[in-house]
Backbone as CSV, one residue per row, in Angstrom:
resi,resn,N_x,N_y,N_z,CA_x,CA_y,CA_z,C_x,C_y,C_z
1,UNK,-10.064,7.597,-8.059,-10.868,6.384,-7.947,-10.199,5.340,-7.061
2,UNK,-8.849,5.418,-6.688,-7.912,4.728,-6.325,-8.230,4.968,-4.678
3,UNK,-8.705,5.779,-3.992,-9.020,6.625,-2.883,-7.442,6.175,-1.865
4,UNK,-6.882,6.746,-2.689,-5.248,6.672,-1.632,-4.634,7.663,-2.476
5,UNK,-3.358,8.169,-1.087,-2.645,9.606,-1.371,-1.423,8.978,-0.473
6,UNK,-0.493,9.030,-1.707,1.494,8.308,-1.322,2.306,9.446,-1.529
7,UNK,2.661,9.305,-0.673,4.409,10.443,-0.919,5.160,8.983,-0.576
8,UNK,6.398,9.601,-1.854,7.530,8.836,-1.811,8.449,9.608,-1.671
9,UNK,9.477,9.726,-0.968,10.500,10.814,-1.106,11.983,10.316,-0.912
10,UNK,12.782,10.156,-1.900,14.567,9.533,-1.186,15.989,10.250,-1.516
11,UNK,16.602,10.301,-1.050,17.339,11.204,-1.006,19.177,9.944,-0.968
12,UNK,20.014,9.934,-2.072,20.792,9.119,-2.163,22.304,9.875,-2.371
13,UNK,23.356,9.497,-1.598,24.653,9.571,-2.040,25.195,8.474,-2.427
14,UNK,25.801,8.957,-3.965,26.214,7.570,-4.718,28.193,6.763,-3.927
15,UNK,27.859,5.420,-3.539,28.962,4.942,-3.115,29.594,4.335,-3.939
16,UNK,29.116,3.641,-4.853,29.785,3.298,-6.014,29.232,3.548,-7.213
17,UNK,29.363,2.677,-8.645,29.218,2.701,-9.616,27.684,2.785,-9.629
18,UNK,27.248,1.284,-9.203,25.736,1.187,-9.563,24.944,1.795,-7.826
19,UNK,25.679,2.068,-6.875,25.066,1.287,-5.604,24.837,3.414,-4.842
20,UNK,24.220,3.575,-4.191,24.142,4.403,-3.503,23.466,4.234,-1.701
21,UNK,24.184,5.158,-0.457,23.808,5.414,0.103,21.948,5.860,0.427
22,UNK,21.152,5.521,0.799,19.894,6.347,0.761,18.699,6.511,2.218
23,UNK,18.381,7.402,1.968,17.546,8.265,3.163,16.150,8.297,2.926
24,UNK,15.278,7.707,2.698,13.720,7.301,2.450,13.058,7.596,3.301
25,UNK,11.470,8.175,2.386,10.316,8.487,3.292,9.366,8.322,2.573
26,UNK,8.170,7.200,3.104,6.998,6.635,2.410,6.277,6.837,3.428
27,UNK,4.767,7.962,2.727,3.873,8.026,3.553,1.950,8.039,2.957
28,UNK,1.333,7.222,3.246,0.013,6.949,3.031,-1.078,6.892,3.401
29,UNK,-2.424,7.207,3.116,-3.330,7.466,3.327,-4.567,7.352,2.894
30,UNK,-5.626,7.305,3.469,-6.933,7.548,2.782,-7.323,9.023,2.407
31,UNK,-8.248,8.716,1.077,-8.458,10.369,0.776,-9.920,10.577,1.675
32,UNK,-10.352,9.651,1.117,-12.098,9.837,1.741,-12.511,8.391,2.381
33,UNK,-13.719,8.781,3.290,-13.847,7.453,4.343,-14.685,6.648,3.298
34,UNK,-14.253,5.361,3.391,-15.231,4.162,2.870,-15.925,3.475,3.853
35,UNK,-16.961,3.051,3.549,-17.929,2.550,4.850,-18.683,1.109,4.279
36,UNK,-18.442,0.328,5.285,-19.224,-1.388,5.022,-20.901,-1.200,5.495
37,UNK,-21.572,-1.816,4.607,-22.742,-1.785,4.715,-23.500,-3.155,5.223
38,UNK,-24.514,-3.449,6.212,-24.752,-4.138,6.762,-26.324,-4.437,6.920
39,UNK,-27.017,-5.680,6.598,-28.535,-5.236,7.265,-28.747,-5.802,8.699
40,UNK,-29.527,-5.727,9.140,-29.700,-5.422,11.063,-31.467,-5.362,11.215
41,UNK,-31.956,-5.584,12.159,-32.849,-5.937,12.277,-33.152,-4.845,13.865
42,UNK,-34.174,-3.899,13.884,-34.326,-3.564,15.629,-35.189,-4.028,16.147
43,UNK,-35.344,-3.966,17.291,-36.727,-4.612,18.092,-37.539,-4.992,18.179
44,UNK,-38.240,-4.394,17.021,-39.435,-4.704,16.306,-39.401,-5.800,15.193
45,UNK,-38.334,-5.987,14.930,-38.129,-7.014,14.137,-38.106,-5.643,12.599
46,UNK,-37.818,-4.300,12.666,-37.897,-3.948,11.076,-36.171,-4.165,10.604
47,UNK,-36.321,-4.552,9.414,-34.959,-4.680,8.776,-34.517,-2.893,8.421
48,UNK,-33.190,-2.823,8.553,-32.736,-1.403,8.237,-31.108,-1.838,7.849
49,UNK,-30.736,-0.985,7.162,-29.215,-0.767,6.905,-28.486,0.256,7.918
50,UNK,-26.928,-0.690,7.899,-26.535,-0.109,8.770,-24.983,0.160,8.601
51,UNK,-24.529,1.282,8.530,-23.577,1.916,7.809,-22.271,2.369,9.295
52,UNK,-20.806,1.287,8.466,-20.215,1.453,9.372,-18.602,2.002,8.656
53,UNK,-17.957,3.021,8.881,-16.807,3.910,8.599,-15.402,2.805,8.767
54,UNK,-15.153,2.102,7.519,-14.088,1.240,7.982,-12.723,2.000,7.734
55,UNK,-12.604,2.985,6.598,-11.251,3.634,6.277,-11.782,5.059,6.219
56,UNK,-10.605,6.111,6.737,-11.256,7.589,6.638,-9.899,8.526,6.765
57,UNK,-9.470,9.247,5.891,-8.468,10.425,6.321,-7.553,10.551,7.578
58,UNK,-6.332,9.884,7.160,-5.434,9.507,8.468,-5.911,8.576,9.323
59,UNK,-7.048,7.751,8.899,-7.144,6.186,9.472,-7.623,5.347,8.491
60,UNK,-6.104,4.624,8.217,-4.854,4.759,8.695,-4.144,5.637,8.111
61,UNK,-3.222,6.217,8.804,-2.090,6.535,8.454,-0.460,5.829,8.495
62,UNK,0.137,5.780,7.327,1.444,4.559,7.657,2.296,5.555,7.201
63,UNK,3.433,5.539,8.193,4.830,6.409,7.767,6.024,5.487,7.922
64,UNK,6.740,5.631,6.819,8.335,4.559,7.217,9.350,5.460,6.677
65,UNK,10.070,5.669,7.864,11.710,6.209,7.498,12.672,5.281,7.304
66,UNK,13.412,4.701,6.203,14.493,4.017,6.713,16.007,4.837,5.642
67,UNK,16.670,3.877,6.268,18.041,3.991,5.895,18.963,2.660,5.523
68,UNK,19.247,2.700,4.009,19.726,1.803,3.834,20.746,1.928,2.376
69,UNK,20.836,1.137,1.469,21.977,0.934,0.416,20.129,0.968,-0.983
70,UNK,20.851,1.530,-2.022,19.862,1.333,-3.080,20.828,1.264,-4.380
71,UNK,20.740,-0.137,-4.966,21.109,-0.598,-6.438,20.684,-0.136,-7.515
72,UNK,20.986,0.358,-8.627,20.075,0.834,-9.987,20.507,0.422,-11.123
73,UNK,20.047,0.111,-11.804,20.486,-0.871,-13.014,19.411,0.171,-14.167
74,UNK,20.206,0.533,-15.016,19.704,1.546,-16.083,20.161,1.213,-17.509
75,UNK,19.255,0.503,-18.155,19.225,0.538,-19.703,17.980,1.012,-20.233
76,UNK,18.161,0.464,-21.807,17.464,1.521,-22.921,16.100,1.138,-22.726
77,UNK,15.548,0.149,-22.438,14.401,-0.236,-22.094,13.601,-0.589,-21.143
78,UNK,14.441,-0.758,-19.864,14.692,-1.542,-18.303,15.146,-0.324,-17.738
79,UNK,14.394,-0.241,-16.562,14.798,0.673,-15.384,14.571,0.115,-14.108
80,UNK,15.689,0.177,-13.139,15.097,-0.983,-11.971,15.812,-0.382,-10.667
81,UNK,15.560,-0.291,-9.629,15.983,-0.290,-8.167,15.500,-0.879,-7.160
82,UNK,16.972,-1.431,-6.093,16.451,-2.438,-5.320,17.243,-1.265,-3.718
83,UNK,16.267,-0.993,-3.087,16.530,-0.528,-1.778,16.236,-1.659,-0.621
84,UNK,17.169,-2.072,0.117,18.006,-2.411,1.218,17.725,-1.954,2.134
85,UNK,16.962,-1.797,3.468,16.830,-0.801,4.624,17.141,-1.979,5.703
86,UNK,18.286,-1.858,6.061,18.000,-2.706,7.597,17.597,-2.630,8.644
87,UNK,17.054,-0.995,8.564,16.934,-0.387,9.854,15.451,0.310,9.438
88,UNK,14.185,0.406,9.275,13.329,1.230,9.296,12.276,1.444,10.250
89,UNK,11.776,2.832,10.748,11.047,3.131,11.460,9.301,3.283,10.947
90,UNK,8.628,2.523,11.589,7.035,2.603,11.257,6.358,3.123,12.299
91,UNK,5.783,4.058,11.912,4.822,4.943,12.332,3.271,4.388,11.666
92,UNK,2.173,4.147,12.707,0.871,3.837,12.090,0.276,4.911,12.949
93,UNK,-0.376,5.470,12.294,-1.639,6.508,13.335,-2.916,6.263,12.328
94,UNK,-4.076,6.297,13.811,-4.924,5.914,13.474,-5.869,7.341,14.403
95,UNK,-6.757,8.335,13.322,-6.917,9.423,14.065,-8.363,8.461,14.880
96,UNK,-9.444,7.661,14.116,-10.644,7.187,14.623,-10.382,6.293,15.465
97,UNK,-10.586,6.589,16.850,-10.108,5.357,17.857,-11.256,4.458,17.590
98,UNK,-11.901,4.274,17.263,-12.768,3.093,16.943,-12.343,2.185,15.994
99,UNK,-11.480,2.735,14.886,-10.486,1.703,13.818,-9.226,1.190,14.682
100,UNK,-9.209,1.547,15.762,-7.590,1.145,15.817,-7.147,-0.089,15.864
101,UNK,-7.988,-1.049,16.328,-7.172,-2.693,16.227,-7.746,-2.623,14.765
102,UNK,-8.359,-2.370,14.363,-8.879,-3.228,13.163,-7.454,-2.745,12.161
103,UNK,-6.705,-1.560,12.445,-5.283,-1.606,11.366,-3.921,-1.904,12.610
104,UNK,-4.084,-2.282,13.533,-3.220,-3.115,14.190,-2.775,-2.099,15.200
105,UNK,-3.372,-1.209,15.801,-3.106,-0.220,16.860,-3.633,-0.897,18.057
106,UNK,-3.007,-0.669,19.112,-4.084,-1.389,20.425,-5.265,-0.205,21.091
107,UNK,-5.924,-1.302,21.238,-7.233,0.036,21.613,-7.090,1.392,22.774
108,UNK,-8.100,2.002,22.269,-7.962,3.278,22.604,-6.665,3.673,22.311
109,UNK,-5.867,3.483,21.519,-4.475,4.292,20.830,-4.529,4.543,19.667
110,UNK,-4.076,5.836,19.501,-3.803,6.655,18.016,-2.769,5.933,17.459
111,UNK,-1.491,5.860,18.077,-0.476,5.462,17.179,0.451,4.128,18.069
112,UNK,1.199,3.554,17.070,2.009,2.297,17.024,2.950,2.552,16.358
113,UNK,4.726,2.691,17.086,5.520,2.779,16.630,6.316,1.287,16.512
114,UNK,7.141,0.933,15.634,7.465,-0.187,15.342,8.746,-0.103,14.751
115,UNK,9.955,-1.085,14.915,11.151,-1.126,13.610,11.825,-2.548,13.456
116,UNK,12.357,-2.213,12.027,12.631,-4.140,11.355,13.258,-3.332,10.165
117,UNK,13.459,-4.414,9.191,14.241,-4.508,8.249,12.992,-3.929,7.015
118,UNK,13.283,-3.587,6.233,12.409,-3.654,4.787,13.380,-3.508,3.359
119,UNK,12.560,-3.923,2.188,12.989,-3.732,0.941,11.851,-3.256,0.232
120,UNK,12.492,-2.750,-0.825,11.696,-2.064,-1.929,12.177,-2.434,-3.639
121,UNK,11.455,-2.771,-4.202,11.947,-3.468,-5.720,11.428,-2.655,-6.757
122,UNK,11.570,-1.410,-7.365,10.670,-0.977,-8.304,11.712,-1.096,-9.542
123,UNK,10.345,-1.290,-10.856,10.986,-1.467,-12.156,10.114,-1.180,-13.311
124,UNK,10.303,-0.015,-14.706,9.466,-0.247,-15.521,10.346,-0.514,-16.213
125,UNK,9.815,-0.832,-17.363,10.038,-1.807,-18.595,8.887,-1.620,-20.040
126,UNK,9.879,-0.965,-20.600,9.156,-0.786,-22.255,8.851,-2.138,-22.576
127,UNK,7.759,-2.506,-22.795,8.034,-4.095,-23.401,8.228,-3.706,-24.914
128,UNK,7.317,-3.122,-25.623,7.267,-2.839,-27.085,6.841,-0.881,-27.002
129,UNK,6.727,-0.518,-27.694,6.680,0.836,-28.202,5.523,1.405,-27.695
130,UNK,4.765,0.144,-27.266,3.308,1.064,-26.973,2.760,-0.277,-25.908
131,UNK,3.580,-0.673,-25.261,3.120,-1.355,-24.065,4.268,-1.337,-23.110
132,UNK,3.824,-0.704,-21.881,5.020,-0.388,-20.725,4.517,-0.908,-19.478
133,UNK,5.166,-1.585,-18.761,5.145,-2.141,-17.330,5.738,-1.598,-16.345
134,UNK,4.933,-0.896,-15.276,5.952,-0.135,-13.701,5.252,-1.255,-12.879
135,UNK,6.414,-1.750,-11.929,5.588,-2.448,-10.841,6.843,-1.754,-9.405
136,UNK,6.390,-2.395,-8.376,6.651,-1.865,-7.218,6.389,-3.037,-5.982
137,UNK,7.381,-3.772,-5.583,7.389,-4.906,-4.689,8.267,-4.599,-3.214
138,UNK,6.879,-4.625,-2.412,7.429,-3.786,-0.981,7.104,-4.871,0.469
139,UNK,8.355,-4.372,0.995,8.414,-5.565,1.849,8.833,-4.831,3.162
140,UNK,8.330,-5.026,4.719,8.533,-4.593,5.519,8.126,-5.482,6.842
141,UNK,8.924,-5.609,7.913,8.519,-6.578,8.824,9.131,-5.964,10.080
142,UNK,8.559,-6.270,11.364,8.518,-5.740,12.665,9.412,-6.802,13.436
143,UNK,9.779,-8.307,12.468,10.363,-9.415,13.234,9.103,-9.888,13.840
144,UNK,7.999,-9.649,13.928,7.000,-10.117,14.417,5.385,-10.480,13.257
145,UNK,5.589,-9.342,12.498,4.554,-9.442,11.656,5.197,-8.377,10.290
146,UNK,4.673,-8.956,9.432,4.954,-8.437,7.599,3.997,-8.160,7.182
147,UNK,4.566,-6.792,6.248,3.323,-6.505,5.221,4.314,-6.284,3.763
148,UNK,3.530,-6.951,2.997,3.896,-7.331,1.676,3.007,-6.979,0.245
149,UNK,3.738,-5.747,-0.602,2.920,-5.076,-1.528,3.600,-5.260,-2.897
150,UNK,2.689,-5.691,-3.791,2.980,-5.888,-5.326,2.164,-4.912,-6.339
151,UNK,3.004,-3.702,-6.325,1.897,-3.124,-7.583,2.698,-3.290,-8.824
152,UNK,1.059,-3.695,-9.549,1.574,-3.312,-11.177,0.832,-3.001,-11.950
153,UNK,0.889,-2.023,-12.835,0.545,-1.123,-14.129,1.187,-1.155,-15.038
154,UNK,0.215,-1.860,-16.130,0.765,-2.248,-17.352,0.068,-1.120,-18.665
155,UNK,0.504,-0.420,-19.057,0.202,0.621,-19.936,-0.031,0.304,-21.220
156,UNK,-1.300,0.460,-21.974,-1.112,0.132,-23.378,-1.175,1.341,-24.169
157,UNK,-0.129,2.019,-25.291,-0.966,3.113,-25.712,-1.760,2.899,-27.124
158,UNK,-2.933,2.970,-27.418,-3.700,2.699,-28.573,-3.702,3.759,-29.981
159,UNK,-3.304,4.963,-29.188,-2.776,5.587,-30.754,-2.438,6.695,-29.795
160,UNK,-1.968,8.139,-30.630,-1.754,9.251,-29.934,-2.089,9.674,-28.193
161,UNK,-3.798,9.778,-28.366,-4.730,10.291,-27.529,-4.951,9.165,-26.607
162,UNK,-5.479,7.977,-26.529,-6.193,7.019,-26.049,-4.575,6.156,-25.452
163,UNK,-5.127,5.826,-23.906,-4.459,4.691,-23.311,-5.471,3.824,-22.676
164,UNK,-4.825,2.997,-22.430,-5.683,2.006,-21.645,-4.731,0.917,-20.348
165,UNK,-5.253,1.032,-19.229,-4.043,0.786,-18.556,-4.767,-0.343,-17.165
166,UNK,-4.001,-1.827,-17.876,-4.721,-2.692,-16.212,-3.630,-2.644,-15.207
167,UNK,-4.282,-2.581,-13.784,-3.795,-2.563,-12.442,-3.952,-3.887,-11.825
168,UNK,-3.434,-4.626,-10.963,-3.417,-5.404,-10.426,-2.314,-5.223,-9.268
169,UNK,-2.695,-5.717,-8.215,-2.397,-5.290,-6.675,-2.408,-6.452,-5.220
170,UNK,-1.716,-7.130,-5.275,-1.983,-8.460,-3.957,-1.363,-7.555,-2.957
171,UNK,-1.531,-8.143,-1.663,-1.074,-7.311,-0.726,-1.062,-8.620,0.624
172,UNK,-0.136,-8.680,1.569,-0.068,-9.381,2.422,-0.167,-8.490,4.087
173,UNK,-1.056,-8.927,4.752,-0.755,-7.739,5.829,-1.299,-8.848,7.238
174,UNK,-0.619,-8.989,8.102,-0.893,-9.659,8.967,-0.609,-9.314,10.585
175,UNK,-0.362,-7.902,10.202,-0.683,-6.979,11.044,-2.180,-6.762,12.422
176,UNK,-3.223,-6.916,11.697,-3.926,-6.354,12.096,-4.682,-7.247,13.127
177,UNK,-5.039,-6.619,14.713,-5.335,-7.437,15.380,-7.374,-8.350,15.135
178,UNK,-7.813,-7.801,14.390,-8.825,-7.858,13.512,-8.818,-9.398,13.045
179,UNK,-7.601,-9.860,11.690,-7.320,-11.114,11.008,-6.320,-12.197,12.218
180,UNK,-5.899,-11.150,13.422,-5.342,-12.626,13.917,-6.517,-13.287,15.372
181,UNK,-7.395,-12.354,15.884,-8.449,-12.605,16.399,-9.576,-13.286,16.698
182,UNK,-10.362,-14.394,16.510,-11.623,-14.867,16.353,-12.482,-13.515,17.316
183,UNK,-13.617,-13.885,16.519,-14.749,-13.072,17.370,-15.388,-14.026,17.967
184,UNK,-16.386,-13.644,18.622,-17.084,-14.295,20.063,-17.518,-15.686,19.715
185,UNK,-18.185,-16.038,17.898,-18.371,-17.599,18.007,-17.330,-18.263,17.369
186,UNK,-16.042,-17.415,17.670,-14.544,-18.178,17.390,-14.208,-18.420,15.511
187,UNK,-14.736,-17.722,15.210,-14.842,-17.323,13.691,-13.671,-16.376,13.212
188,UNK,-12.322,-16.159,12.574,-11.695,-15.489,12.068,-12.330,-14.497,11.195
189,UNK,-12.654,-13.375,11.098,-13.269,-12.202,10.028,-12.842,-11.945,9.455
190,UNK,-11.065,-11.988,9.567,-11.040,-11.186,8.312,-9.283,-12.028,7.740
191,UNK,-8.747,-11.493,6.597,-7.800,-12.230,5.528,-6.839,-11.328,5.937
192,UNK,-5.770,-12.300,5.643,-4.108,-11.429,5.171,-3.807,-11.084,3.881
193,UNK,-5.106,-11.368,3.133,-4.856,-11.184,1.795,-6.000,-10.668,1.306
194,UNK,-5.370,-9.310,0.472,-5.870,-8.527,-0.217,-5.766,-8.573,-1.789
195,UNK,-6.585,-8.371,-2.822,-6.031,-8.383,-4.053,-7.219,-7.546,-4.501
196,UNK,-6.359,-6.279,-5.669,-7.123,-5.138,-6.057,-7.082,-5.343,-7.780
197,UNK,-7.976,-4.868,-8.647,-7.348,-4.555,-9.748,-8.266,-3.893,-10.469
198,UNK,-8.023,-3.426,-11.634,-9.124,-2.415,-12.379,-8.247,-2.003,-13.470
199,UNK,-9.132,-1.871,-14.605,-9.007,-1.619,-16.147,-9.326,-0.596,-16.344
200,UNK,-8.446,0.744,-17.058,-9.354,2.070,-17.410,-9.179,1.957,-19.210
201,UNK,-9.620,3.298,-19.444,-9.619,3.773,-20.916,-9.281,5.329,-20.535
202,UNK,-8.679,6.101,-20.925,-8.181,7.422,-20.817,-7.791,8.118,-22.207
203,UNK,-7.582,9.080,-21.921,-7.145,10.310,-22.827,-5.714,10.710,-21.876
204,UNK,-4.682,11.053,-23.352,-3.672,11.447,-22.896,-2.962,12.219,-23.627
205,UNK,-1.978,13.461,-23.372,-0.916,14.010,-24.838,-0.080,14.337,-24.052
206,UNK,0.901,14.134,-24.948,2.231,14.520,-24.254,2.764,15.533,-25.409
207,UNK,3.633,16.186,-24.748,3.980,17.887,-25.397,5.521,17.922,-24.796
């Protein structure tokens, strides 16, 4: 329902006590295309809808390699890591050349390579026995433009079988040549700010 597909992948040699060396790879996607709907008017003056492909399977696509230091702090209830990259590589491909400024590619181009600094903050947290918090605070910048991600999932479990779990999601992206643009009657279209969230009810067992 989420219509996104993440690989996270890191790979760490420990340098000290709490602190390790690490080798990271974050990569994302759309599963299926979502499309904005519009009414429009033709020649005749008949009204019709008009259906336009804003996100679709590898557009976009975002890849970041970096290399940097990652902290971990591990107790009985608290789990937390803070990765350090001073150096990371961004990869955006965009397979629909018709999306490409709109996720910050220049036109007629598939891809935009880019590099800057980033961090990564993830942490869950038992609060009580049957309410748990993972969030995930991601930060990445070109020295020119930032994109800035806060997830969090707060877990309730209601007895054995039954969870229930709210999401909430801001996102900063100021990337895209789309939000820094006016269109023709000098009108900005679109935000640097995104905010997602949604409540489920589920079934669950653990064995």
């Amino acid at each position: 329902t989420n219509n996104l597909s993440r690989l996270n992948s890191k790979l760490g040699v420990k340098a000290a006590k709490n602190w390790f060396y690490t080798f990271s790879v974050k990569a994302e996607t759309q599963l299926v295309p979502n499309y904005q709907y519009k009414k429009q008017k033709d020649q005749d003056g008949v009204e019709y809808t008009q259906r336009t492909t804003i996100t679709d399977f590898l557009s976009p696509l975002n890849m970041d390699i970096s290399v940097g230091i990652d902290w971990k702090l591990n107790k009985k209830r608290f789990n937390s890591s803070l990765v350090l990259s001073p150096l990371t590589y961004n990869m955006k491909y965009v397979d629909r050349l018709a999306l490409s400024t709109r996720y910050g590619v220049d036109k007629d181009k598939h891809t935009k390579h880019s590099f800057g600094p980033s961090a990564t903050y993830k942490f869950n947290w038992q609060i009580a026995n049957n309410i748990k918090w993972d969030s995930r605070l991601y930060w990445i910048s070109n020295l020119h433009y930032a994109n800035i991600e806060f997830e969090n999932t707060i877990t309730f479990s209601i007895n054995k079988y039954l969870t229930s779990k709210f999401y909430f999601y801001p996102r900063f992206n100021d990337q895209s040549i789309r939000n820094r643009m006016p269109d023709d009657e000098g009108n900005h279209t679109g935000t640097y700010w995104m905010f997602k969230e949604w409540l489920s009810l589920g079934i669950s067992y653990d064995w």
